[in-house]
Structure formats: structure tokens, C-alpha cells
C-alpha positions in Angstrom: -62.0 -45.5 17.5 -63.7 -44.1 14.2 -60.2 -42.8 12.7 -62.1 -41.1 9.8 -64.4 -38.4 12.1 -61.8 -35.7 11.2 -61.8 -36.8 7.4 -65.6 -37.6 6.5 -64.8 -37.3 2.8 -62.1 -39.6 2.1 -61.7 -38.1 -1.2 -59.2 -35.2 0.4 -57.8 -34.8 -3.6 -61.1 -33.2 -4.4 -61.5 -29.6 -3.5 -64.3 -28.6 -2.1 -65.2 -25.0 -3.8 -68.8 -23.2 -2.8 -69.5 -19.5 -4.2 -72.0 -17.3 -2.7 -73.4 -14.2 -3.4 -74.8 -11.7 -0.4 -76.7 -8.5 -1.3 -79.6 -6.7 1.0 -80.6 -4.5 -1.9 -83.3 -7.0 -3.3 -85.1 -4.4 -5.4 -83.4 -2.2 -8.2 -85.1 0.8 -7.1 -82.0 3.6 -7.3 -83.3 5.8 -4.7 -81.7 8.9 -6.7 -78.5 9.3 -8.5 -77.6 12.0 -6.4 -80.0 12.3 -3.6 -79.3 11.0 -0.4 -76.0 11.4 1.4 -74.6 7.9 -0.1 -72.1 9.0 -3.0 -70.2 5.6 -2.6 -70.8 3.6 -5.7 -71.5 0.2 -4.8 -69.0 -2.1 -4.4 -68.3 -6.0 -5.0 -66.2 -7.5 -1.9 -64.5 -10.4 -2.2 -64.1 -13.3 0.9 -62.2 -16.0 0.4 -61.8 -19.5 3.2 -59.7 -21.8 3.4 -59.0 -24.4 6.0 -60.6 -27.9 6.8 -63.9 -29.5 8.7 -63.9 -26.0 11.2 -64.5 -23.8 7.9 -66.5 -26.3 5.6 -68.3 -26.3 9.0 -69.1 -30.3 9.3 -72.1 -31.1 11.4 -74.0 -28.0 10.7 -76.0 -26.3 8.2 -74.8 -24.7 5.0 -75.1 -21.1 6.5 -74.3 -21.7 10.4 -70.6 -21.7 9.0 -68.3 -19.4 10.0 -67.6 -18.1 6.4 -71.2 -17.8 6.0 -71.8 -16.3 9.3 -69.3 -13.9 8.7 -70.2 -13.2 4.9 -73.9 -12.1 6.3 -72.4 -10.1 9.5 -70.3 -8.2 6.9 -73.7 -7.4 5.1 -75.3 -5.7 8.2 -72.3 -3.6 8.5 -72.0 -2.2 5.2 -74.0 -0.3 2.7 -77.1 -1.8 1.3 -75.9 -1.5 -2.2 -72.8 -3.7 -2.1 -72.6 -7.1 -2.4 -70.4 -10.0 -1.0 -69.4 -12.9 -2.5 -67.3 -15.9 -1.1 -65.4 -18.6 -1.9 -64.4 -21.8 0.5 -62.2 -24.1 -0.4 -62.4 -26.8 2.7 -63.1 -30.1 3.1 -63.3 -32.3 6.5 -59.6 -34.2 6.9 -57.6 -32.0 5.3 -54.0 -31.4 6.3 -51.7 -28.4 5.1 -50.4 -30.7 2.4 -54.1 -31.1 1.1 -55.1 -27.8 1.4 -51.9 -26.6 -0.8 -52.9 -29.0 -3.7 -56.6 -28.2 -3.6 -55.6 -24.3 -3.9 -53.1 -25.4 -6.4 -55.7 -27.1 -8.2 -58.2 -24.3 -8.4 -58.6 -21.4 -10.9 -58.3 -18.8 -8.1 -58.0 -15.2 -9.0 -55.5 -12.8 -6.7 -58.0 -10.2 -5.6 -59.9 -11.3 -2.9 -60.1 -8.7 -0.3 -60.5 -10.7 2.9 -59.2 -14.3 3.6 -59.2 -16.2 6.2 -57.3 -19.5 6.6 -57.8 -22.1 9.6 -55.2 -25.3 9.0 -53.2 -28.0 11.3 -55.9 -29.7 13.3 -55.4 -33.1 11.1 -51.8 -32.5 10.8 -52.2 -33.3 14.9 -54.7 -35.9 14.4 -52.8 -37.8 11.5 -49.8 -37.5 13.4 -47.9 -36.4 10.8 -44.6 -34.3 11.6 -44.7 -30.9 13.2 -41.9 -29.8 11.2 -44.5 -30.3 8.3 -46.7 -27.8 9.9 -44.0 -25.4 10.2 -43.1 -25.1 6.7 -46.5 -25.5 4.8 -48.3 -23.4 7.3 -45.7 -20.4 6.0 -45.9 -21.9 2.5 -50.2 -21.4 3.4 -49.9 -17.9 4.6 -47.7 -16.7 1.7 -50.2 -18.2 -1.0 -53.4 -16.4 0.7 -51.4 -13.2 0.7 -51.1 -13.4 -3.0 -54.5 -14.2 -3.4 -55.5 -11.4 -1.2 -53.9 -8.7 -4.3 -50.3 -9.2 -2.3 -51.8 -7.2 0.6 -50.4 -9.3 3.7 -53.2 -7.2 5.8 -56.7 -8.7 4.4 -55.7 -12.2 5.7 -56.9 -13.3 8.9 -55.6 -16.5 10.5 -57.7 -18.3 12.9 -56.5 -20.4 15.8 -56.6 -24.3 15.8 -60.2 -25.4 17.9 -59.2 -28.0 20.9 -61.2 -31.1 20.2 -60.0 -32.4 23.4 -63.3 -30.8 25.1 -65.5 -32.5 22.8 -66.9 -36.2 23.8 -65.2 -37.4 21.0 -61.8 -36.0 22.4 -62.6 -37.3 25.6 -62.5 -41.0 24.4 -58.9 -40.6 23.5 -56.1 -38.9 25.6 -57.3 -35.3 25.7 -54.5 -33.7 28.0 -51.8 -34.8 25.3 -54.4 -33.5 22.1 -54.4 -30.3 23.8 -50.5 -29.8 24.5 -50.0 -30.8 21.0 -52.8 -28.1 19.4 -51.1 -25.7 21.7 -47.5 -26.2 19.7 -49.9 -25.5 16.7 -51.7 -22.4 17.5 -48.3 -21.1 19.3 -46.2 -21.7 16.1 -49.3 -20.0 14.5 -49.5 -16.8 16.9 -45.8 -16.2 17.2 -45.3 -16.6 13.2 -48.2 -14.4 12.8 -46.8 -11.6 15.4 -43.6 -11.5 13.8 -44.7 -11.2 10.6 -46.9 -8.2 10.8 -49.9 -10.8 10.4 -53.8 -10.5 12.3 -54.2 -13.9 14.3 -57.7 -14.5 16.2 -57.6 -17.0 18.8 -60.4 -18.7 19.4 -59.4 -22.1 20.8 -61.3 -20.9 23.8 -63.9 -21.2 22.9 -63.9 -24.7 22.0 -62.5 -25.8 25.3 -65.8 -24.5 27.0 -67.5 -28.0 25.2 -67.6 -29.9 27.9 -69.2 -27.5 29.9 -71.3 -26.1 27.9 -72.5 -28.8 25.1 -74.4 -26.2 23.0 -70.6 -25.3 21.6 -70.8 -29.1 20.2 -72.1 -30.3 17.0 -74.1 -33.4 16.8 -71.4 -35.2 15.9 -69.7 -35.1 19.8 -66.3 -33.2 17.9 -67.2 -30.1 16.0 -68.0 -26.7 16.7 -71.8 -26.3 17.0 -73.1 -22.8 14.8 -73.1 -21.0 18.0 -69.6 -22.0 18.8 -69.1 -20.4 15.1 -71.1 -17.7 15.8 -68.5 -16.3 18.7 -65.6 -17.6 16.5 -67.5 -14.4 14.3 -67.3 -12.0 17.0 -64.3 -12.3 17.3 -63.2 -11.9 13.5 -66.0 -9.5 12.7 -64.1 -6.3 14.0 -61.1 -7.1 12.2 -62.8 -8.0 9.4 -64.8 -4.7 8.8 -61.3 -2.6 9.6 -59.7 -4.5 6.5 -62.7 -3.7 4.2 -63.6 -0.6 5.0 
């Protein structure tokens, strides 16, 4: 059994940080101070990611990611003369501990205005202690809110994908990988509920992989972009609500 396919990159001590840039509004034509009914002067929204593999999106293109797919939905919901930029700090293998130190690590300001944080699923993998989970994932939650101006409603936590339903998962035991990423995402939802926090579950998703292999990356364990794609339909909503 490969026991690196949820930690491609060894190097788990170097953050992985990618910055892009989204406007429609190629050309600087003004279209009239004052004409038009836009008064709205443009704005600059900020997305910050953070997470593992699921949002470095392994196995798929640069922009089939669901930061990225999200960054360009958020486009073609909001005026053409704003412009979205976003951050990702990821990387595949990363556990809560390894996300904390690359965020510690990096020069992040505290005014993002959407974030979204996915963590735990190599915690599971690595084995390592639930109790771990339970006290960095809070730790997690609390850092994003800072980063997010102190404003505990731009953060969006994502549910844990089941890699059980992948051909990858099925080589192993999957019934137990799933009742373990089920403590996960519950501690998540429950944490999240009581804390006034949004939570989007989309671990549902990723247990339709078996039957429907399109979900899968290449790889036989990942999301596929179309898995991501409905991971974005589900945030999207939520998402515009927040920045609007």
C-alpha cells in the first residue's frame, strides 16, 4: 500500500501559497462616471483556502479546484468591475498540525473576506489521535476568523470527502475509513452549529465514486473537477450571501 497518496509532497513544512487575480472587466473603458445605473464603486474581494490535497485539488488542473472554481463562479455573480483575488495555502498530506505551522509561517493579512477551510482527512489517514483533531480543528477555526477581519461569518467550513468510495479506499478497509471520517465531519458539524459557524457538507458527494467514477480523479482517491464543481454549488449560495 502506497502510504504516501494522501501526502504527494513530502515536504509538508513548506507551505504551499498561490495568488490569483479574477476580473471580467478586460478593457478600461469607464462606461460613464455617472451614467448607467451602477453607482457601486468597484470593489477588491478577498478569498482565502486553506485545507490539504481536496483544496490544493491534487490530480486536477490548476483551475478545476474548488478555490478556483469558486473564485470564477463568484465572478459571474458580481459586478463586472470588481475583482477577486485568492489565496491557498494547501498542500497534499497535510494534517491540522501542518496546516497551523504553514499559516503561522506565512505573512497573511487579517482582511480577507471569505475563507474557507477543509482539514482532518490525514489526521484519519496518519492515524494520529482524534483528540488532536478536536483541539487544533477549534485552534483552525479561530485563526481563519481572525484572518477573515474577526468576522466569524465570512468563514465557511467544508466537510471531510470519504475516500472510502474511491478505488484507492477500496483496497484498504473502507467501512472503518468511513466511521472514522464520520467522527470527523460530526465533530466538525456539531462545533460549527454551536458556534454560530456556516458548515457545507459535502461528503456526499464523494461517496457517489464508486458509482459514478467521473467524481474520481485519475489518481483512483481524489475528487475529480466535477466532483469539485458540485462541492461549488453547494458553497456558492453561501458564499455570495457573505459578500454581498
Amino acid at each position: 500500500m502506497n502510504t504516501s497518496l494522501l501526502s504527494c509532497n513530502k515536504k509538508a513544512d513548506v507551505p504551499y501559497v498561490a495568488s490569483y487575480t479574477g476580473d471580467q472587466n478586460d478593457d478600461d473603458d469607464d462606461g460613464g462616471d455617472n451614467g448607467g445605473n451602477n453607482e457601486t464603486p468597484p470593489q477588491n474581494f478577498k478569498l482565502l483556502s486553506l485545507g490539504d490535497s481536496y483544496t490544493i485539488g491534487q490530480s486536477v488542473c490548476e483551475i478545476c479546484r474548488f478555490p478556483e472554481q469558486l473564485k470564477d463562479s463568484l465572478i459571474a455573480n458580481f459586478n463586472e468591475q470588481d475583482t477577486f483575488s485568492l489565496d491557498v495555502i494547501a498542500q497534499s498530506g497535510w494534517t491540522t498540525t501542518n496546516l497551523k505551522s504553514a499559516i503561522a509561517s506565512t505573512n497573511l493579512t487579517s482582511d480577507f473576506d471569505l475563507v474557507t477551510l477543509l482539514i482532518g482527512v490525514n489526521n484519519q489517514y496518519q492515524g494520529k489521535p482524534f483528540s488532536l483533531y478536536e483541539t487544533e480543528f477549534v485552534e483552525l477555526t479561530n485563526t481563519a476568523i481572525a484572518l477573515a477581519e474577526n468576522d466569524a461569518a465570512k468563514l465557511i467550513v467544508v466537510s471531510i470527502p470519504d475516500y472510502a468510495y474511491t478505488p484507492f479506499g477500496q483496497n484498504g478497509n473502507p467501512e472503518t475509513i468511513s466511521e472514522e471520517l464520520e467522527n470527523y465531519n460530526n465533530f466538525a458539524q456539531n462545533y460549527c452549529e454551536t458556534n454560530g459557524l456556516t458548515y457545507v457538507y459535502i461528503t456526499d458527494i464523494t461517496q457517489q465514486g464508486l458509482e459514478n467514477p467521473a467524481l474520481v480523479a485519475s489518481d483512483n482517491l481524489h475528487p475529480s473537477a466535477l466532483a469539485y464543481t458540485l462541492f461549488v454549488e453547494r458553497i456558492l449560495p453561501l458564499a455570495i450571501e457573505k459578500i454581498d
